[in-house]
Residue, then its C-alpha position, 0 to 999 in steps of 0.5 A: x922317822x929317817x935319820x942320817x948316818x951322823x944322827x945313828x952314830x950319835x944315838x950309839x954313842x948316847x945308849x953305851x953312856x947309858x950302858x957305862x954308867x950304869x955297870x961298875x966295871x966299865x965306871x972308871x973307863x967311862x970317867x976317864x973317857x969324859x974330860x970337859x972338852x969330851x962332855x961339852x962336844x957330846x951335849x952339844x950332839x945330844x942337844x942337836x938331837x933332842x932339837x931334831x927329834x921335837x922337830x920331828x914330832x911336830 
């Protein structure tokens, strides 16, 4: 499976969610990183992805 170079950068951003939000020092950081317009703009991506990967796997 091939991605581009947007799709890599995404997945990046998406595992250090997983990263931050899981160990307490970098918590606060994260929170104050995650305004409406910042979340709003990375579900979009995550969706997008998620559409990408379904078609992928068809």
């Amino acid at each position: 499976m091939e991605t581009e170079a947007f799709d890599t950068e995404a997945l990046i951003t998406i595992t250090a969610f997983n990263i931050e939000a899981r160990y307490p020092d970098f918590k606060r950081s994260f929170r104050q990183k995650c305004t409406a317009k910042y979340t709003a703009d990375q579900l979009a991506t995550i969706k997008e992805l998620f559409l990408w990967l379904q078609s992928s796997l068809s």
